[in-house]
N, C-alpha and C positions, 0 to 999 in steps of 0.2 A: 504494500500500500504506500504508495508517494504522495508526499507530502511537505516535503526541503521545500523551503523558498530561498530567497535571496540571502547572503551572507547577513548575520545577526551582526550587529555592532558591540554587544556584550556576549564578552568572552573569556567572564568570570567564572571559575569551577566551582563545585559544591563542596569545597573545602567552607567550613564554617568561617562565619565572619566576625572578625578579633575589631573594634576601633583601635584605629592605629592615628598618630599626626596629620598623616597626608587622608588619611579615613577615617575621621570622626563620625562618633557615635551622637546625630544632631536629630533634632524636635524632627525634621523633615522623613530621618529615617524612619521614626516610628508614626509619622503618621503615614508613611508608605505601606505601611504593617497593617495599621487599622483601616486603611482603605480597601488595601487588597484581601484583608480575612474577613471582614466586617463590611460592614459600610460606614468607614470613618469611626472619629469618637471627638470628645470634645477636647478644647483646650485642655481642663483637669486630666483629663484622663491619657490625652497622649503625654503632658508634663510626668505623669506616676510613671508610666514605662521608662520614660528616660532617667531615670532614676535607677531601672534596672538594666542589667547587661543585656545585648541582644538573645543569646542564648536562653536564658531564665525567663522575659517579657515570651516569646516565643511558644517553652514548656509552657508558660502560665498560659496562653491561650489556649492552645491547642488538649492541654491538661483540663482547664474548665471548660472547654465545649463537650471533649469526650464523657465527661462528668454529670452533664447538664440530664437534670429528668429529664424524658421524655413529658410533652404538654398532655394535662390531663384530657381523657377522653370528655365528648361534651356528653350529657345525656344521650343527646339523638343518637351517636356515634354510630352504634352498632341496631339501628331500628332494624326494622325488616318496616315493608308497606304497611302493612297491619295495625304497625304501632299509632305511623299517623291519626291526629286529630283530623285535618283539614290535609292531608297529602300537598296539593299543589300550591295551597300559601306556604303550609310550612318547608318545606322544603326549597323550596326557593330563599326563603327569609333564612332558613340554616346555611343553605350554601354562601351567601350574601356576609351572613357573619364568621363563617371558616376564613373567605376571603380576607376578611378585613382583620379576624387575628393571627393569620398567616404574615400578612404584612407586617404585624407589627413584631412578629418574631423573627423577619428576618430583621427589621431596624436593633432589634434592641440582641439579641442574640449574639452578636461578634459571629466567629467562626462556626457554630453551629448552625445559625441561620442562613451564614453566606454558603453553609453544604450543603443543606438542606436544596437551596433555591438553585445549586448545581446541579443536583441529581435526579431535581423534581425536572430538568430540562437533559438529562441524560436516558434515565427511564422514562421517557414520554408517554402521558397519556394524554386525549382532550376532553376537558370535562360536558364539552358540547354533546359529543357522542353518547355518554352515559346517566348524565347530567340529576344525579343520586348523590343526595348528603353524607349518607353515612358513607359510601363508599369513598366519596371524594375524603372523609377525614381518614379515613383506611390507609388511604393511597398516601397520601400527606405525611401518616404516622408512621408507616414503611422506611419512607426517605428520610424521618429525620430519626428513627433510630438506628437504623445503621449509616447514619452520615458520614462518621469516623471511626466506624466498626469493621467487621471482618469483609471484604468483596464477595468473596465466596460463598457466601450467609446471604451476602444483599442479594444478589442473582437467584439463589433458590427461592427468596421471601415475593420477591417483586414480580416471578412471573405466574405464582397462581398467587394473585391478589385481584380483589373482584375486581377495581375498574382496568389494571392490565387484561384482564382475561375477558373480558366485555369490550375495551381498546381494539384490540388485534388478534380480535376473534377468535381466540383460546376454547370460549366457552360454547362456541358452534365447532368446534374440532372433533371428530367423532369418528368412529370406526365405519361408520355409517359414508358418512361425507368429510373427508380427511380437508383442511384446511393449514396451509402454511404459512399464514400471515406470519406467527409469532414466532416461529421458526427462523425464520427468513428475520426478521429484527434484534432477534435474540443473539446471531451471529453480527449481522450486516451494522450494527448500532448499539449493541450494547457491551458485545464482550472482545468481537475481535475486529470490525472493521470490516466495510466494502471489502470483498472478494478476498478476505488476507485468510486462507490456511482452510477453506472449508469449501465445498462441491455444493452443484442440485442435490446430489444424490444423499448428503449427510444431511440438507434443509429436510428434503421428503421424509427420510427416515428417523429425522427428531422431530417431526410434527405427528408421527404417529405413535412416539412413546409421550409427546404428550396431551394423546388424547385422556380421554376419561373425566375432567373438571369441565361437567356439562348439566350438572341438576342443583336446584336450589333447594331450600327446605321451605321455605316459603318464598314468593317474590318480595325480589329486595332482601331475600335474609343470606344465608351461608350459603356461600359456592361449594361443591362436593365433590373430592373423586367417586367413582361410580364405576366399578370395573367392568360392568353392561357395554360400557357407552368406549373401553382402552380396545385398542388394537394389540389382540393379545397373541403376539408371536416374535420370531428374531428379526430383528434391526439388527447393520451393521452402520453404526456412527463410528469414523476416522479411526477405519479400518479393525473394529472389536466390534464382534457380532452376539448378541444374545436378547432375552425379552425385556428390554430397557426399559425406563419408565420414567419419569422424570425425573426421579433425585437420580438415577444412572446417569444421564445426560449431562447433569451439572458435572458427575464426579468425574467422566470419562472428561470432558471438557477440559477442566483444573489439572486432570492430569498430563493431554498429549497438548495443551495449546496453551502451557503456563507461560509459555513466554511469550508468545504473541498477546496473549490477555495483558500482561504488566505492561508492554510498550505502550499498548492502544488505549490503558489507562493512564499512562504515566502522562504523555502527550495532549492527552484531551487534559488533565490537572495543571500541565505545563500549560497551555495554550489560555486557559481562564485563570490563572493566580499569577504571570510571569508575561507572557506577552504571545501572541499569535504567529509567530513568527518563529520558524523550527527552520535549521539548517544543518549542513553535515558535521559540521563541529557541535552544535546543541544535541544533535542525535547521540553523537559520540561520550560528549563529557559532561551530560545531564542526563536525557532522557534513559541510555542503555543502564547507569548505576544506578537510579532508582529504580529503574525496574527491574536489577536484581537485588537491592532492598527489598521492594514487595514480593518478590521469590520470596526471599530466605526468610521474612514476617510471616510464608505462611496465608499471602495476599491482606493481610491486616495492616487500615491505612492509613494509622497515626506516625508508625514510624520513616514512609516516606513523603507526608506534611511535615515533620519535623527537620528531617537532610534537606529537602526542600526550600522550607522559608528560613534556616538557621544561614543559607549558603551567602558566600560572598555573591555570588548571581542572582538571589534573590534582590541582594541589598545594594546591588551596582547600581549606579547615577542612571545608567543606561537601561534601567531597569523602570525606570518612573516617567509616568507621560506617555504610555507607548500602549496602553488599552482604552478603544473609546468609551468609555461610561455608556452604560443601558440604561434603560431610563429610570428604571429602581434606583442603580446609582448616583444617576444627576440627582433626583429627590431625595431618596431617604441618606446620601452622603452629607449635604448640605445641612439637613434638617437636625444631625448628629451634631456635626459640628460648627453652628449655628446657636444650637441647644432653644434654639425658637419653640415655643409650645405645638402641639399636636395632638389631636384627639382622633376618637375610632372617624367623628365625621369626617375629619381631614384625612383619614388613611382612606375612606371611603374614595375622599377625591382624589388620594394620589393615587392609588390603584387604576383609577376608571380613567385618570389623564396619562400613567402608562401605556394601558390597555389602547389608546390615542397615538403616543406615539410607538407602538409596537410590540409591548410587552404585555399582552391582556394575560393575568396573572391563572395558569390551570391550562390553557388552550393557546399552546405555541401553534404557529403554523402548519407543521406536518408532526408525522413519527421523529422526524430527523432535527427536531426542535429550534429553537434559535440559533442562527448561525453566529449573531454576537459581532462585535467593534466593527467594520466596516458595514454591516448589516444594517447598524441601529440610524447612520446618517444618510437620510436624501435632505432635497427641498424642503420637502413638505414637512419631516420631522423636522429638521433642525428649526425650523422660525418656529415649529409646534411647542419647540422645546424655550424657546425665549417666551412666549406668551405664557405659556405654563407658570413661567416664574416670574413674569409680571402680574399673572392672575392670583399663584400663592401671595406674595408679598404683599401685592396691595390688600388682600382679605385681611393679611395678618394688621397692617397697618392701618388699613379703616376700622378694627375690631378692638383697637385699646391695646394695642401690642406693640403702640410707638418706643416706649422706653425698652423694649426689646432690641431695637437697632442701636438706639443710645451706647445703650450697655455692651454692646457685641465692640463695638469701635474705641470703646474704654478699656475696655478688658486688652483687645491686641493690641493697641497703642499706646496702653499706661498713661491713658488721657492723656493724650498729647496736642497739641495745639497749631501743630504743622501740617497744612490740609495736604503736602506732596505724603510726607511721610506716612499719616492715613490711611489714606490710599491706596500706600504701597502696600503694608502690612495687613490690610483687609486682601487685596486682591492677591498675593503673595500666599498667606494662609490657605485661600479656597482652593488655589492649584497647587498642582505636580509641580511647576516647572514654571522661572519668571516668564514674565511676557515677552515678547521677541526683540524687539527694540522697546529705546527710553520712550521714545512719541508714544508708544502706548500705553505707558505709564502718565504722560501728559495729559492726554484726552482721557483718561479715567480721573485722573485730578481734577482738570477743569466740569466733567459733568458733576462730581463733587462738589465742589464749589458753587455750584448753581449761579444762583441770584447773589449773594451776597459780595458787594462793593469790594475789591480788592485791598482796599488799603486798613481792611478791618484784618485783613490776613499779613498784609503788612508791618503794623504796626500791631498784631499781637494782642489783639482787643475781642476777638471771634475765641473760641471753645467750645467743646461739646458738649457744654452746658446748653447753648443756646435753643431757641426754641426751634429752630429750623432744620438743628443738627439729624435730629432721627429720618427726616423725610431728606435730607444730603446722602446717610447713609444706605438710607431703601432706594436710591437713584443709582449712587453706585453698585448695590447690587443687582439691581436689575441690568445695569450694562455690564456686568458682569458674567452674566448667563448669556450674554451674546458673544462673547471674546473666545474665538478658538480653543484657546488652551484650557477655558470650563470643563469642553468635552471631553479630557484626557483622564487619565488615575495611573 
């Protein structure tokens, strides 16, 4: 499977990264951390990391997400149809409310959120198709317990689960009428990659050991194997012949195609935490040692997150600024570290303005889910994406949340009184990487500046005190979300 592009500019190895003089250990690295495990975090909380060594900040995240309960089930979770009061209110109004406190677990979750919403676009389902509350919490609950758990475990969990197997017609797979949807995804997308290491002939024959998950107990209740309904005889999958059945299929899998399985994960992890851009030296001296890490863990995939983001290539310069933000990120990145108020109605609206520009949260576009950073920008998103945050902002700001901006430009400037400096430290803070040239540091100062007479700025008589100061700062942000380098992480 090809996949090299162009020669990567970072050509840092997964030798852990030590601060050194010329490599300081700076606020910028560890908000590199909270953006790319999380979405972002705030001034307090990247200031506590710098505090700790790279290595420790790292365990400590990756240690608390693997830790993290699981969310408890909702009542409805596990309904069958039966249980409904009113079926079609309710369950629209549950799915309605998974959405919005999914959202808010990937904002507040750090690293186990940002897996969760990796995996929920790796294992694809679309909630359109099946469009059942309890299942969609099902499905939800799958991904986020094994977020940072065994691979091998998530693969057997995820494809007899009711919306997979309603997804890509599992549950019409039958002895009767053989179907190979999931067969065919199972290889092509989830474990080894378009065309990489498997035949027709091993799709055909692992779509009929997993037949038999085709009866319910009630509708809308448990999915069942049913040995009536399995294709009960020898299959031979890659080249081992006997009456296979599904946990056979995973086993024989992990055993003849462990290595193809680790690159094609290791790549797709490299490609969303690290940058999109894989060439023959990253192949060499990233992707092939973590994916004999995840060998020799046994496919358990805490310890190749940890050689991962502990590397000096995690933390190279050349490593920051080179992923477009999805529009989850433009949003809930800012709103972390902003620390601007939020409620379920505003996740309501950030969902539904994702969903706007491309991320409708449950129902990516196909089986083959988001394709991510060049993806997320045309025309029409990107000014989607500037009104978006002149539409948050001004609600915040017509809603009594002025001194919210006050404060935000007090806090990075140590109330400072120099509308350049300002400026810079607002606009500097929200990205990766300064702005291209000084001019654009200039016209982010002067929209700054608004209205207010020069020579108050002059002569040192203007501060943030003023009354005008909060709506200077919601101008600059809002041309802030226009400025190229917004879109980066």
């Amino acid at each position: 499977m090809e996949i090299l592009t162009a020669a990567s500019c970072n050509t840092a190895t997964l030798t852990p990264y030590v601060p050194s003089g010329p490599n300081p250990w700076t606020f910028s690295k560890v908000q590199h951390v909270y953006r790319r495990l999380g979405f972002s975090a705030s001034q307090s909380k990247i200031d506590e990391g710098l505090s700790m060594t790279p290595g420790n900040l790292i365990d400590s995240i990756v240690d608390t997400a693997f830790n993290l309960p699981a969310t408890p089930a909702p009542f409805w979770g596990f309904y069958a149809v039966s249980d409904f009061s009113n079926f079609e209110v309710e369950n629209e109004q549950y799915i309605l409310d998974w959405r919005i406190l999914t959202g808010n677990n990937f904002i507040t979750q750090e690293l186990r959120g940002r897996l969760t919403e990796f995996w929920l676009n790796h294992f694809v389902t679309e909630l359109e198709t099946y469009f059942y509350s309890p299942y969609l919490f099902q499905y939800y609950h799958v991904c986020e317990t094994y977020a940072l758990g065994n691979f091998k475990d998530f693969v057997h969990a995820i494809g007899i689960n009711h919306a997979m197997l309603l997804y890509l017609n599992g549950f019409e797979n039958t002895n009767v009428e053989p179907n190979e949807n999931y067969a065919r995804e199972f290889y092509e997308l989830f474990t080894l990659g378009e065309g990489n290491g498997y035949s027709e002939t091993d799709i055909v024959e692992t779509s009929k050991a997993f037949t038999g998950y085709n009866h319910m107990t009630e509708p809308g209740g448990t999915i069942y194997f049913d040995s009536s309904t399995f294709v009960n005889g020898d299959k031979t999958i890659f080249g081992q012949t006997g009456n296979w059945g599904y946990d056979d299929v995973i086993n024989i899998l992990f055993q003849e195609k462990e290595s193809l399985i680790a690159v094609y994960i290791c790549r797709k992890l490299y490609q969303y935490f690290v940058s999109p851009d894989i060439d023959a030296t990253i192949e060499t001296n990233i992707i092939t040692p973590l994916s004999q890490t995840f060998i020799n863990s046994n496919f358990e995939l805490v310890p190749v997150l940890k050689q991962l983001f502990k590397s000096e290539h995690f933390f190279d310069e050349r490593a920051t600024g080179v992923v477009i933000k999805s529009p989850f990120d433009l949003i809930f990145n800012f709103v972390n570290e902003s620390e601007f108020a939020y409620n379920d109605e505003l996740m309501e609206a950030f969902i539904y303005f994702a969903g706007t520009l491309g991320q409708n949260i449950y129902n990516p576009p196909n089986v083959a889910g988001w394709q991510r950073d060049e993806d997320w920008i045309s025309t029409s998103t990107l000014t989607g994406r500037w009104q978006l945050f002149e539409a948050y902002l001004g609600a915040l700001f017509g809603n009594g949340q002025e001194e919210a901006f006050r404060q935000l430009a007090k806090v990075l400037s140590n109330d400072s009184i120099d509308p350049a400096y300002i400026t810079k430290v607002i606009v500097d803070y929200f990205n990766s990487k300064e702005l291209y040239t000084a001019s654009d540091y200039d016209i982010a100062t002067d929209i700054f500046k608004w209205e207010v007479p020069q020579n108050y700025y002059d002569e040192g008589l203007w501060n943030l005190d003023w009354e005008s100061a909060p709506y200077q700062v919601y101008l600059l942000l809002v041309h802030l979300a226009t400025i190229p380098e917004f879109q980066l992480k």
